[in-house]
C-alpha positions in Angstrom: 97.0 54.2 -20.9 99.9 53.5 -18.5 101.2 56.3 -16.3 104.6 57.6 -17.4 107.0 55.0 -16.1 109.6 55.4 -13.5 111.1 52.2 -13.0 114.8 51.0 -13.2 116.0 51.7 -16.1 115.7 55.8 -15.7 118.8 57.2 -15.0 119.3 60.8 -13.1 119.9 62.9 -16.1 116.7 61.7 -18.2 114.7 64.6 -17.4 117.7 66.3 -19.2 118.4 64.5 -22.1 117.6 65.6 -25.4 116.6 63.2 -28.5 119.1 63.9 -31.3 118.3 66.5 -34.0 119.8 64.5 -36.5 118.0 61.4 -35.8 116.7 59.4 -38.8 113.4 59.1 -36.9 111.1 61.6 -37.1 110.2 63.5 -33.6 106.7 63.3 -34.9 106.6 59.6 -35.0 108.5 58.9 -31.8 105.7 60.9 -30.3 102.7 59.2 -32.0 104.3 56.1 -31.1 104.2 57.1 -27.5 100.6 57.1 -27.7 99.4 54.4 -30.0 102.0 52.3 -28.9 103.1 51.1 -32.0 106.5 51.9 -34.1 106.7 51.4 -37.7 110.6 51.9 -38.7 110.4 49.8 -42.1 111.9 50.3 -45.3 113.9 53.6 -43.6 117.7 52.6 -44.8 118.6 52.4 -41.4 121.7 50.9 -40.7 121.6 51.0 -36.8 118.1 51.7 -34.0 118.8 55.4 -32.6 119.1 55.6 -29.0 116.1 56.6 -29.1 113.8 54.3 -29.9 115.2 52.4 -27.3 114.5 54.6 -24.6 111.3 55.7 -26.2 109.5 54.4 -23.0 112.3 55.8 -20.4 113.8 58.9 -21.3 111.5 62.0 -20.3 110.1 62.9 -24.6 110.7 66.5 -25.8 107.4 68.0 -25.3 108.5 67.6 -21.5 110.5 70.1 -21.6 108.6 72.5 -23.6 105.3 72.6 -21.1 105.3 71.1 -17.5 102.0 72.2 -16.7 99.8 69.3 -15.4 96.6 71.3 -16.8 97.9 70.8 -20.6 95.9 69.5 -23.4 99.1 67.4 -24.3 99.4 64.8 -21.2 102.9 63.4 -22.1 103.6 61.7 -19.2 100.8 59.3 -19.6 102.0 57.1 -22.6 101.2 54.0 -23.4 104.3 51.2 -23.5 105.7 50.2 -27.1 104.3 46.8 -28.0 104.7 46.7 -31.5 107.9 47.4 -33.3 108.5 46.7 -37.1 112.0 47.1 -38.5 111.6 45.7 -41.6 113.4 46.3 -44.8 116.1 48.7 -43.5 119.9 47.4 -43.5 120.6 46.7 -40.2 123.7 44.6 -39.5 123.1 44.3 -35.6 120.6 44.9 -32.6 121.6 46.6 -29.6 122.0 45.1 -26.5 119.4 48.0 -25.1 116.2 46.4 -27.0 115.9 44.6 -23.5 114.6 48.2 -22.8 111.2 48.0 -24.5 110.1 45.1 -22.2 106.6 45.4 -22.8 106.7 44.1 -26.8 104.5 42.0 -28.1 105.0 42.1 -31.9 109.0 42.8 -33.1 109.3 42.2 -36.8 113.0 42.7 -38.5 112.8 40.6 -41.7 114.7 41.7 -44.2 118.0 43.3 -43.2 121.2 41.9 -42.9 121.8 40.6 -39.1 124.3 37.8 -38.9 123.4 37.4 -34.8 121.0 38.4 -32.3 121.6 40.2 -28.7 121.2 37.9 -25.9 119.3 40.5 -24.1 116.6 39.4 -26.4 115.3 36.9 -24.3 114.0 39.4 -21.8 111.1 40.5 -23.7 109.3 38.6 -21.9 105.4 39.9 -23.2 106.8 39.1 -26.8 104.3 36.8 -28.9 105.7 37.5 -32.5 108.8 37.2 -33.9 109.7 38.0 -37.6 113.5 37.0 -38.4 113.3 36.2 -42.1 115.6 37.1 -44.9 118.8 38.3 -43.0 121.8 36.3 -42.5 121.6 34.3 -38.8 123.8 31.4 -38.4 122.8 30.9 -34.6 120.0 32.2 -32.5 121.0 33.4 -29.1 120.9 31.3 -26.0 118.4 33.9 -24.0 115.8 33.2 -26.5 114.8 30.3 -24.8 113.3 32.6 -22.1 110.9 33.6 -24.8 107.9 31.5 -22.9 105.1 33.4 -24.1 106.4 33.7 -28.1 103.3 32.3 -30.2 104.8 32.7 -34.0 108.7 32.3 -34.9 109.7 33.3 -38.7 113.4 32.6 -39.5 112.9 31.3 -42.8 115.6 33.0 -45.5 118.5 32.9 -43.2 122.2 30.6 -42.8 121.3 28.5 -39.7 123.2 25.1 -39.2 121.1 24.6 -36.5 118.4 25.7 -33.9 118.8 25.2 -30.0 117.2 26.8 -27.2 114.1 26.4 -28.3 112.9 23.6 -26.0 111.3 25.8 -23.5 108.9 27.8 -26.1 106.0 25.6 -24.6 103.3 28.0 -26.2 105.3 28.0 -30.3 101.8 27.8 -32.2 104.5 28.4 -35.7 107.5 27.9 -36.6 108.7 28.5 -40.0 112.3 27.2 -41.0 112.5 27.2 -43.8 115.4 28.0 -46.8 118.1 27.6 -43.8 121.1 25.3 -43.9 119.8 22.3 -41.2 120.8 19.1 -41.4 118.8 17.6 -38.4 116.3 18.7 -35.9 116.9 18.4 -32.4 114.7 15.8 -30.4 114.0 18.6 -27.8 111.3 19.9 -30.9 108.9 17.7 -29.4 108.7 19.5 -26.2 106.6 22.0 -28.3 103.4 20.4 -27.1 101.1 23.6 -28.8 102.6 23.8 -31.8 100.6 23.3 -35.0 102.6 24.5 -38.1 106.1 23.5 -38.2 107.7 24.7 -41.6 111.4 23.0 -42.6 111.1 23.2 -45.9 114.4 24.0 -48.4 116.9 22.2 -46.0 119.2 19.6 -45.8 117.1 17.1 -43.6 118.5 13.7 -44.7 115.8 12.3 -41.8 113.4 13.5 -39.5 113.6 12.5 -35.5 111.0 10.0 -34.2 110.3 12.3 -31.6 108.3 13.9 -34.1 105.4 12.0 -33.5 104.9 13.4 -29.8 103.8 16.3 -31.1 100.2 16.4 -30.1 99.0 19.7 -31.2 100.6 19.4 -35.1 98.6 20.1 -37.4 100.9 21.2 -40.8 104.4 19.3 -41.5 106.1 21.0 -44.6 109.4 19.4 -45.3 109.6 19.8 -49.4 113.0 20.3 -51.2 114.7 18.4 -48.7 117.5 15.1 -48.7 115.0 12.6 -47.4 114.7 9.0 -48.3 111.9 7.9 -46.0 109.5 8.9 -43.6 109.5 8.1 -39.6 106.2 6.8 -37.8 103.8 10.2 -37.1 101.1 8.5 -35.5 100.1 12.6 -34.8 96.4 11.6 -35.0 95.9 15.8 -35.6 98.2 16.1 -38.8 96.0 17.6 -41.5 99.0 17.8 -44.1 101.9 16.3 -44.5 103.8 18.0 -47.6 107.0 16.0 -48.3 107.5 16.8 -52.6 111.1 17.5 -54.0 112.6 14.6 -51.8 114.3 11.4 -52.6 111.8 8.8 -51.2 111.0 5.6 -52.3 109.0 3.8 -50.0 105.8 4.5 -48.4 105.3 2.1 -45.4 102.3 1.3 -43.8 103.4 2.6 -40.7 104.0 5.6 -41.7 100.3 6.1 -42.6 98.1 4.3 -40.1 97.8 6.6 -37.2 97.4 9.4 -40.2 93.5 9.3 -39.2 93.2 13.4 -40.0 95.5 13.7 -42.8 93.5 15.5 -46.1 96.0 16.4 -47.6 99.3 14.4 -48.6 101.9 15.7 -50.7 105.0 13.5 -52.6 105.2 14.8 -55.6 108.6 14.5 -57.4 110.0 11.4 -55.3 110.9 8.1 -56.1 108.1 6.7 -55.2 106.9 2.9 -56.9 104.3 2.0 -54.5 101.6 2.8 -51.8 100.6 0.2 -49.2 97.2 -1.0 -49.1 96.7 1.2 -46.0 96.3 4.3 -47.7 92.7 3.2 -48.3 92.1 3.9 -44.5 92.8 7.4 -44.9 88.5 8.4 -45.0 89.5 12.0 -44.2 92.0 12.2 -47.9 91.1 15.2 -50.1 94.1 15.6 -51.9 97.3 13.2 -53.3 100.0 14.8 -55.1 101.8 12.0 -56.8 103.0 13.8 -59.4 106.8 12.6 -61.5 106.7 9.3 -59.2 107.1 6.0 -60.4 103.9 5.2 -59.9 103.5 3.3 -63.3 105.4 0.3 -62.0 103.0 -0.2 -59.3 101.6 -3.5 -58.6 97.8 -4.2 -59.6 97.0 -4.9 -56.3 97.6 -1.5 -55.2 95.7 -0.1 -58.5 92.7 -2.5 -57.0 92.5 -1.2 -53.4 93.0 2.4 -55.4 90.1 2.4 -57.4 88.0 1.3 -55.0 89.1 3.7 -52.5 88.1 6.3 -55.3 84.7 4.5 -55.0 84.1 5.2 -51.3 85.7 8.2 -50.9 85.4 11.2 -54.0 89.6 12.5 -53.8 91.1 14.2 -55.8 94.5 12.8 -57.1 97.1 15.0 -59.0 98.7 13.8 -62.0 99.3 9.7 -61.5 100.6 9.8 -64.8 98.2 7.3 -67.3 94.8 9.0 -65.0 92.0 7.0 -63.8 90.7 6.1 -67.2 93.6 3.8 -67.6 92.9 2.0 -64.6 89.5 1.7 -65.0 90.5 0.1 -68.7 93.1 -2.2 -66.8 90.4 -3.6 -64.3 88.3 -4.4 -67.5 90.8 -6.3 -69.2 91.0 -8.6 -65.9 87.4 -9.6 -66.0 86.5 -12.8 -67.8 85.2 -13.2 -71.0 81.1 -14.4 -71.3 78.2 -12.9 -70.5 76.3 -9.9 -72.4 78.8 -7.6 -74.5 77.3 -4.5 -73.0 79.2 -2.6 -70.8 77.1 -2.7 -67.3 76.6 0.8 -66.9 77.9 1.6 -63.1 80.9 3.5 -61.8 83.7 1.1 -63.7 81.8 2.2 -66.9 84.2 4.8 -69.1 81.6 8.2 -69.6 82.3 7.1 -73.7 80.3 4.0 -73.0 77.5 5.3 -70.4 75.5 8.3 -71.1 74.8 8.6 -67.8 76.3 7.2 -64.5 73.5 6.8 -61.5 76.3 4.9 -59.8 78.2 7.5 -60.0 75.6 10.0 -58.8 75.1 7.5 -55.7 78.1 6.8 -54.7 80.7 9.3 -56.1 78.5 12.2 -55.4 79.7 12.9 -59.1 77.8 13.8 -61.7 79.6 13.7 -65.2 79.1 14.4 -68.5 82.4 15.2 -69.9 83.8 14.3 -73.6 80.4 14.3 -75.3 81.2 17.2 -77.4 77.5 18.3 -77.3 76.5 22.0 -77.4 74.2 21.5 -74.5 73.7 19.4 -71.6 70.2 16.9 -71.5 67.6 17.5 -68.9 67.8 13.4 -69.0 71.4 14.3 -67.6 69.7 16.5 -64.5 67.1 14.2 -64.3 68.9 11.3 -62.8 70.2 13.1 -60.0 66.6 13.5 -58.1 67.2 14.0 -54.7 70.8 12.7 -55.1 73.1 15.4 -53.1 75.9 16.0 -56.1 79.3 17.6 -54.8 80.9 17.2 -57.9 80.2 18.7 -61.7 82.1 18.1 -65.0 80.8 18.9 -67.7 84.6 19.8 -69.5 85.6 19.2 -73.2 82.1 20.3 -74.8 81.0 22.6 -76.8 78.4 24.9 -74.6 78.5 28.4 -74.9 76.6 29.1 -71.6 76.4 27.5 -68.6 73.2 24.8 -68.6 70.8 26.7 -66.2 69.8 24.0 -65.0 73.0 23.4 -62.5 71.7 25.8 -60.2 69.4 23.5 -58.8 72.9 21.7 -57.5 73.2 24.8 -55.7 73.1 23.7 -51.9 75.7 21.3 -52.5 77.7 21.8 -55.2 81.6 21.9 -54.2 83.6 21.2 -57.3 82.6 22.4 -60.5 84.3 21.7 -63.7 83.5 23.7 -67.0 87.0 23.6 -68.8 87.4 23.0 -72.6 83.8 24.9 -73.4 83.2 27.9 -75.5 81.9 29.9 -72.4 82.0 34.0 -73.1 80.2 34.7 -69.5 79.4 33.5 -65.9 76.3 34.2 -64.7 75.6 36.2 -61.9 73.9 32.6 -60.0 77.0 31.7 -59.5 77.2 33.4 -56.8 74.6 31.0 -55.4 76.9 28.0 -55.2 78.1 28.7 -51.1 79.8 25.6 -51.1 81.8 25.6 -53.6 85.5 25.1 -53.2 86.9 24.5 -56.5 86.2 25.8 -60.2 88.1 25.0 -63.2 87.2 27.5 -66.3 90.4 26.7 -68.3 90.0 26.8 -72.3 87.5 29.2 -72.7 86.5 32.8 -74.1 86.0 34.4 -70.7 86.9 38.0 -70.6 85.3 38.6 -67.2 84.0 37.5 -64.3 80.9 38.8 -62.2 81.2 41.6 -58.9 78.5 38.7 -57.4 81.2 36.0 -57.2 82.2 37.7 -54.0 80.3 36.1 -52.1 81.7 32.7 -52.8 83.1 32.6 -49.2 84.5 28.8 -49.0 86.1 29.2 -52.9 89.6 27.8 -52.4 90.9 27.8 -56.4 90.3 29.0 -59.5 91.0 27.9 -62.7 90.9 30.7 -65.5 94.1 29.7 -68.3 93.6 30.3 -71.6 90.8 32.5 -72.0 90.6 36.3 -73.0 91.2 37.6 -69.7 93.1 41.5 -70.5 92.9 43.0 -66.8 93.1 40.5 -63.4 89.7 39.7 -62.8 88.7 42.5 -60.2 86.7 40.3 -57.5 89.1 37.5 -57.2 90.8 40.1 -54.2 87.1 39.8 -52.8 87.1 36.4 -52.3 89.9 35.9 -49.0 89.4 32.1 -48.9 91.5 31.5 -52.2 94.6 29.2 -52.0 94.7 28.9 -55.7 94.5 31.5 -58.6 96.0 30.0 -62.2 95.3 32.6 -64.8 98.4 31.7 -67.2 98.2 32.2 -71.0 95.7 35.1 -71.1 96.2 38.9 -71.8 96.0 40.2 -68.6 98.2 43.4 -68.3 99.1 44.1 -65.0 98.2 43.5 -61.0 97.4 45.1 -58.1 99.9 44.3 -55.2 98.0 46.0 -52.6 94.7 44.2 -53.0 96.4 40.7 -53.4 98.0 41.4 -50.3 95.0 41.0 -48.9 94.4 37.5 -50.1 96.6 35.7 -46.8 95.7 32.8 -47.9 96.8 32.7 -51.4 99.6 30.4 -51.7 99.8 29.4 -55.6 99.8 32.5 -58.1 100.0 31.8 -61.9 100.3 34.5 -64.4 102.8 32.9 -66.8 101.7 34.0 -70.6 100.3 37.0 -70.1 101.5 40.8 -70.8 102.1 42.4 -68.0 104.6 44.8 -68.6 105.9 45.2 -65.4 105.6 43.5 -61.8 105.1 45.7 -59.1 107.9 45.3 -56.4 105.0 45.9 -53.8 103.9 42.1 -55.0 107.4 41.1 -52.9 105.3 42.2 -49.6 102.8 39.1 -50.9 104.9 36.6 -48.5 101.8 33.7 -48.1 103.0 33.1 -52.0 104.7 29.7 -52.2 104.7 29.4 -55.8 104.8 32.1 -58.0 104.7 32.0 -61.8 105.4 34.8 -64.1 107.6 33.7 -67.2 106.5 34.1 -70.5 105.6 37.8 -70.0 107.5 41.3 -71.7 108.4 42.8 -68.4 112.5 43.2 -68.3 112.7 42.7 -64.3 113.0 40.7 -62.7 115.2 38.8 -65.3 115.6 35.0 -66.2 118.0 34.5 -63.5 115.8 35.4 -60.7 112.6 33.8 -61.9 114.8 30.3 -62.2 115.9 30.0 -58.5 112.2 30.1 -57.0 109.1 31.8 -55.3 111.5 32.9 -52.7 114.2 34.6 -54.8 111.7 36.5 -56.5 109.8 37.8 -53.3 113.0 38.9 -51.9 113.8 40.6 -55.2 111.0 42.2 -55.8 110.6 43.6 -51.7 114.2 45.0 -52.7 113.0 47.3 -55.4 110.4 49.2 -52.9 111.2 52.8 -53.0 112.0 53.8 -49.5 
């Protein structure tokens, strides 16, 4: 701990002054905070910082005055200096001038209240690292914030800003989140960010995105859904790992806009207008995931279908919702061949799974082992046979009748990533599951699962879950053991209820579906869940939060629901 400071902002009567006995903040905490060094004022109703937490590092504290003695169990002069502040949740309408005072922040979090502006003085907190300005009402940010040269994470999401300047000099920005503002443009001085990785713009009024863009070396995630734009510039950011552009108006995808892509695995441009993909795309090795969902993909031209299916061939991806599905294509490349030869289907990885029992091309190539749409009530060790030594990454066994899971998948164990078991008659997991270390994706949908096993913990690299219509009646208790998940869809069940505390621990959970269900009432704690980018809860009996807020979005609803925490 830091001896008790006597620097220059102690005036001549501090050894006199008292700390108010009306103040709104506890004595008790002002003096804990003196020696953790952290200050939680949240959810307090404040409408203005007391003095004294200002001056919590300079004024001489209470106890002071009660024993001088330099023998005392109680040592107040050695404190240690405030570095984390957290103001969230209160109504606060303005920031004092004097918060230049606790120069020795790191962490200074005021979402949630109601500034329109920010002291200039801000800028000399010069040790700050984290700053949390979400859901207030900011128009501008202050010039001194540019001074900020050490500020790692910037929040302003949720707030009125036309536009962002004085940024240029935060060299060392690793995020910035923007999002649900008012911005029309982003200034070309962005790109002097050189360390950023996460930039967030998402909910705007972009109508184009600067060039400069693309001198962004360190960027990593590019979110600018629910935007104005109608194309995309060059990012030749050979780091970008996703580029999430849905809920925009573009209609063309050029093959500059992809070809420096070479990290990209994930690519979002869902609801566009979208008619066509260059050839190009094919180059993108490193694709996981392509959201083409309500695009007007169908009027694509076959050459692009070609290069598609064959890119499938190379490269197992998974490809949201293009409309007719893969089976269509692979009945359109059929109808091209010519006629002659044998009538039986060659069985390799154009073959439908209706026409080949099994597809050792598939196994080969794809990684992909599939036995889906046979209807049987269990799966054939012939099926298990023809992998050998094959190393299989993908399972789907969906739209049969088995009413256990074929035992015989565990010896898929070491590789398995991507299981697919929907549309069964499955009443349990087994506790092997837990086996399956690389798994990243399971889809259990359309089944009669009422639980799930305490062993599927240890599923560290799970990312989502699939659990819809089953016979779920509580929230499956070790999905808030498993921290990895980005993806938990358990609509159309009977689950009852949550608990906000333990999802809260899932930071990584972005997509929450518990539409259909009956849960009676949604904790406002779940508001404090703020990794959530798509929440779904219709279709359940609770009364609040009401039609109206469900319809205007994740981000509505949060903010609702944070506003309902008893304080």
């Amino acid at each position: 701990m830091s001896r008790f400071k006597r620097g220059a902002h102690v005036d001549s009567r501090a050894g006199f002054r008292q700390e108010k006995e009306d103040c709104p903040v506890p004595y008790g905490l002002l003096k804990a905070a003196r020696k953790s060094g952290q200050l939680n004022l949240s959810g307090r109703g404040l409408t203005e910082v007391p003095q004294s937490v200002w001056r919590l590092n300079t004024d001489t504290p209470q106890e002071a005055q009660q024993n001088l003695s330099f023998g005392a169990a109680d040592r107040w002069w050695e404190q240690t200096d405030l570095t984390k502040l957290l103001l969230s949740s209160n109504k606060l309408q303005s920031l004092s001038e004097d918060v230049k005072l606790l120069s020795a922040l790191v962490v200074l979090d005021i979402h949630d209240n109601q500034l329109s502006s920010l002291p200039d003085s801000i800028g000399d907190l010069e040790q700050l690292q984290k700053l949390i300005l979400s859901l207030n009402k900011l128009t501008e940010l202050p010039s001194g914030l540019w001074r900020l040269t050490n500020l790692r994470y910037l929040v302003l999401t949720s707030n009125k800003l036309l536009t962002f300047q004085h940024l240029a000099n935060l060299t060392n920005l690793v995020k910035l989140n923007l999002s649900c503002n008012k911005l029309k443009s982003l200034p070309p001085a962005i790109s002097q960010m050189k360390n950023l990785r996460m930039l967030d713009c998402s909910r705007n009024q972009l109508e184009s995105i600067p060039p400069v863009l693309a001198q962004m070396e360190s960027l990593e995630q590019l979110y600018l859904r629910h935007n104005k734009l109608h194309f995309l510039p060059e990012l030749p950011c050979s780091t970008l790992k996703e580029l999430h552009c849905g809920n925009n108006q573009i209609e063309i995808l050029k093959a500059d806009h992809l070809k420096h892509l070479s990290a990209l695995s994930f690519l979002e441009l869902r609801d566009n207008k979208v008619k066509s993909l260059p050839e190009e795309i094919t180059l993108l090795q490193g694709l996981e995931r392509l959201d083409l969902t309500n695009n007007d993909i169908s009027r694509a031209f076959p050459v692009f279908i070609l290069f598609l299916v064959i890119w499938i061939r190379k490269s197992y991806i998974t490809i949201y919702s293009m409309q007719k599905g893969t089976v269509e294509l692979l009945k359109y490349l059929r109808s091209r061949q010519p006629d002659g030869g044998s009538k039986e289907e060659p069985k390799t990885a154009m073959t439908l799974p209706s026409q080949a029992k099994i597809n050792v091309h598939a196994i080969k190539t794809l990684k992909t082992l599939d036995y889906s749409e046979k209807h049987e009530a269990s799966i054939p060790d012939e099926v298990f046979d023809a992998v050998d030594d094959s190393p299989v990454a993908n399972v789907n066994f969906s739209k049969n009748q088995l009413t256990a899971v074929p035992s015989r998948i565990l010896q898929l164990k070491d590789t398995l990533a991507d299981i697919n078991l929907g549309f069964n008659k499955l009443t349990s997991i087994p506790v092997d599951f837990s086996m399956f270390k690389q798994l990243v994706h399971i889809d259990l949908r359309n089944n009669l699962l009422i639980s799930l096993p305490m062993q599927l913990e240890g599923l560290t690299k799970l990312r989502s879950v699939i659990l819809s219509f089953n016979r779920f009646k509580s929230f499956p208790e070790v999905l808030y053991r498993i921290s990895s998940l980005e993806t938990i869809l358990i609509s159309n069940n009977q689950v009852g209820g949550i608990d906000p505390v333990q999802m809260k621990t899932l930071n990584n959970l972005s997509t929450l579906d518990l539409s259909n269900n009956d849960i009676m009432q949604v904790p406002p704690e779940l508001g404090n869940c703020t990794s959530l980018r798509a929440l779904m809860l219709d279709g359940n009996p609770f009364r609040n939060p009401r039609a109206a807020i469900l319809s205007k979005g994740t981000d509505a609803v949060l903010e609702y629901l944070r506003s309902r925490i008893p304080t």
